[in-house]
C-alpha positions as CSV (number, residue, x, y, z in Angstrom):
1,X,0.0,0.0,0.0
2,X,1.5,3.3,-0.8
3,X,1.6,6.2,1.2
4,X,-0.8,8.4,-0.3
5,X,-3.4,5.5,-0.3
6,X,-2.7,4.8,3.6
7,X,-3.1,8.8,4.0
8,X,-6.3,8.8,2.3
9,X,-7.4,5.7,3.9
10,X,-7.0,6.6,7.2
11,X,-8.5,10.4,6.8
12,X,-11.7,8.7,5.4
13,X,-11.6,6.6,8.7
14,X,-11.1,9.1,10.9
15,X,-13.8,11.3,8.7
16,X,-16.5,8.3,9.6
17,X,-15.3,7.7,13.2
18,X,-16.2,11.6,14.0
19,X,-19.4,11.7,12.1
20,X,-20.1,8.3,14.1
21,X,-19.5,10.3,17.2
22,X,-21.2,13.6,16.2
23,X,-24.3,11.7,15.3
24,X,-24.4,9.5,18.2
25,X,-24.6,12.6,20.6
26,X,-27.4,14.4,18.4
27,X,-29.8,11.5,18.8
28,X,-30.2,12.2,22.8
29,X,-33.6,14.1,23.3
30,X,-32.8,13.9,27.7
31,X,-30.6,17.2,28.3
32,X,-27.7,16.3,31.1
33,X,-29.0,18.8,33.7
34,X,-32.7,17.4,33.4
35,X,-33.9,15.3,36.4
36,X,-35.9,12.4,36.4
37,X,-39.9,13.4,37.3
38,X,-40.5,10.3,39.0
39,X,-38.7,11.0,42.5
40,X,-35.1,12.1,44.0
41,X,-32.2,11.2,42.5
42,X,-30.4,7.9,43.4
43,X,-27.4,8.4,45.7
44,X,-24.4,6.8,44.6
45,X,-21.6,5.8,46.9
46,X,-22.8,7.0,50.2
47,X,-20.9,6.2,53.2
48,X,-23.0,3.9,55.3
49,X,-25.0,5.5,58.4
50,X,-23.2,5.9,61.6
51,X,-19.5,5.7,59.6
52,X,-16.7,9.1,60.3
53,X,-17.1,8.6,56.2
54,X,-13.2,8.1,55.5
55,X,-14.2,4.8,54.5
56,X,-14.0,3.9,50.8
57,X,-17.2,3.3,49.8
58,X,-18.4,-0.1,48.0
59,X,-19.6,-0.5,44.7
60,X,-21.8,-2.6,43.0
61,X,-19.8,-1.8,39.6
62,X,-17.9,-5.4,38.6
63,X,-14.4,-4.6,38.0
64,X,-13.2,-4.0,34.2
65,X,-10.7,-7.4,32.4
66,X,-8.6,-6.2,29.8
67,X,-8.4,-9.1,27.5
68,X,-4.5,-9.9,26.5
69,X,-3.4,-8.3,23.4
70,X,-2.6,-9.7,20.4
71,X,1.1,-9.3,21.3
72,X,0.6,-11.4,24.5
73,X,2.2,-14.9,23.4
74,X,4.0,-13.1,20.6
75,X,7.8,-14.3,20.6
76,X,9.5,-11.0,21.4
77,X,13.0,-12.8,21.5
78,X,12.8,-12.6,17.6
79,X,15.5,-10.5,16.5
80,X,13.2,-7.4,13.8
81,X,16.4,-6.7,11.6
82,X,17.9,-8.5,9.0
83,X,21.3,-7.2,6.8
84,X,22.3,-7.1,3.7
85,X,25.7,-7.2,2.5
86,X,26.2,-4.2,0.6
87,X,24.5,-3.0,-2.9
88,X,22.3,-6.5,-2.3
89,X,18.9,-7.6,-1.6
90,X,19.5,-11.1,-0.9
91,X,18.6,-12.2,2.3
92,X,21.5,-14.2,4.1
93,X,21.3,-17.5,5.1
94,X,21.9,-16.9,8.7
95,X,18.5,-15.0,8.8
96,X,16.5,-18.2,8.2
97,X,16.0,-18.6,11.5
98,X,14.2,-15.5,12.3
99,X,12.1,-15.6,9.3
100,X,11.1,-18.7,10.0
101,X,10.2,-17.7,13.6
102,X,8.3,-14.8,12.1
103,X,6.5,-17.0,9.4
104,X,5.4,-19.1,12.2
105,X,4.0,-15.9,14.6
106,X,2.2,-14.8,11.7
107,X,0.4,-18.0,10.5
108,X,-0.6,-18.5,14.3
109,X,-2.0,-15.0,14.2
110,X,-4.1,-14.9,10.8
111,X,-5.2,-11.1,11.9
112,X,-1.7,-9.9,12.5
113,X,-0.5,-7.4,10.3
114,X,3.7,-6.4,9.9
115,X,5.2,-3.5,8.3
116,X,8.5,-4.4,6.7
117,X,11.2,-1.1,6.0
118,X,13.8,-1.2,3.8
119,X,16.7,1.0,4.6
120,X,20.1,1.4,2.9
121,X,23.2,3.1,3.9
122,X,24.3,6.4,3.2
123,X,26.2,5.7,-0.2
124,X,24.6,6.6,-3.4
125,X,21.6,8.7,-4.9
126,X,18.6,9.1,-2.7
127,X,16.5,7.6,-5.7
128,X,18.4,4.7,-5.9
129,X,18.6,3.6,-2.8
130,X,14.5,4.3,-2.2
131,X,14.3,1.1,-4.8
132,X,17.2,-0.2,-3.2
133,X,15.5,-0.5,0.0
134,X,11.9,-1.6,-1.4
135,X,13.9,-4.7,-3.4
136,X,15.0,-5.4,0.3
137,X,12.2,-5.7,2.4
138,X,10.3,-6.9,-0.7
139,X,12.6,-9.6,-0.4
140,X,11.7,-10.5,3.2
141,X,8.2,-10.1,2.5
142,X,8.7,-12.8,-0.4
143,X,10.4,-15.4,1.8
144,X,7.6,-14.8,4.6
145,X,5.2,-15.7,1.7
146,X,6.8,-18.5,0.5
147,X,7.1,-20.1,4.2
148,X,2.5,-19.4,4.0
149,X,2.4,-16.3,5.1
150,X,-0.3,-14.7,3.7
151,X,0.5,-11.2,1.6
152,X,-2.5,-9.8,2.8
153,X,-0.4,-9.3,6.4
154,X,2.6,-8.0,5.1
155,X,4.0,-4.2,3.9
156,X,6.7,-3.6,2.2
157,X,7.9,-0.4,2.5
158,X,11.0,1.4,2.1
159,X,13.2,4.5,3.8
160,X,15.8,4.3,1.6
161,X,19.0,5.7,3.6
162,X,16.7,8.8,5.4
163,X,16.4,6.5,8.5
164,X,19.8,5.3,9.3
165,X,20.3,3.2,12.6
166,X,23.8,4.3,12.9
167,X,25.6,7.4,12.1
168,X,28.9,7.4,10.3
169,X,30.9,7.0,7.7
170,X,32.3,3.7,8.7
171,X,32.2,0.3,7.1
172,X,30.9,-0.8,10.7
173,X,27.9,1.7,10.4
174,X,26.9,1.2,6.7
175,X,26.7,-2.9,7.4
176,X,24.2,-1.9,10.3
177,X,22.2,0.5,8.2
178,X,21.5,-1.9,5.6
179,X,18.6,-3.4,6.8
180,X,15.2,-4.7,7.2
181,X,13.4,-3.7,10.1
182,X,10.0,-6.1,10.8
183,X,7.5,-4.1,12.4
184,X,4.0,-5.0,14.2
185,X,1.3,-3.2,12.8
């Protein structure tokens, strides 16, 4: 998905969610200060008779379970970055490993969605290394697919060599900012 169509995508969301809202609240025909006709008020959370009132009150209001998310039970000892050697988009065989771990935390998770980046280092054009760093996560996303994950849950996306995890001008910090960094949506 590009960016423009994510932009436009989530605007029109966020368009619906507030007209949701807006005309939630104009279907109310009680007004907030209005009191009920048919007696006094209820009182709510009154200290019991005879009590100094520094008691906490009791309630009758059952208390609130937040379900896990769905990153409980996610392996977070995956490593989220895989390198490239330089100028390359092939992914190493030493990353197996963690793709396969991720192949296997997706197709647990049907609904789970990942955003893969693409990110170069610092050496050549800024247009060449935007397709330098799609082919890469592109890549990732290909061997996730081919292990049955479904495309539907993966992004490819790429940074090119605007985010760099390092700064330098060192071969040590070029080999770290050419990478693939897996992301939960």
């Amino acid at each position: 998905m590009t960016q423009a169509r994510f932009t436009s995508r989530l605007f029109a969301l966020t368009v619906l969610a507030s007209t949701a809202l807006w005309l939630g609240g104009c279907g109310s025909s009680v007004k907030l200060d209005d009191k009920a006709s048919n007696g006094p008020a209820p009182i709510v959370n009154a200290a019991p008779s005879g009590s100094s009132g520094n008691s906490v009150p009791s309630s009758n209001v059952a208390p609130v379970v937040v379900a896990p998310s769905d990153n409980a039970g996610a392996d977070t000892s995956l490593p989220r970055v895989i390198y490239f050697d330089f100028d390359s988009n092939v992914v190493k065989e030493e990353f197996r490993g963690t793709i396969d771990g991720h192949a296997k935390r997706l197709m647990a998770a049907k609904g789970k969605k990942i955003v893969i980046e693409g990110h170069t280092d610092e050496r050549g054009g800024s247009e060449y290394n935007l397709a330098l760093g799609q082919r890469r996560a592109e890549a990732v996303q290909k061997s996730l697919t081919l292990l049955g994950v479904s495309p539907d849950q993966i992004e490819a996306v790429s940074f090119g060599k605007e985010r760099p995890a390092v700064q330098g001008s060192t071969e040590e910090a070029w080999a770290k900012n050419r990478r693939a960094e897996i992301k939960d949506r």
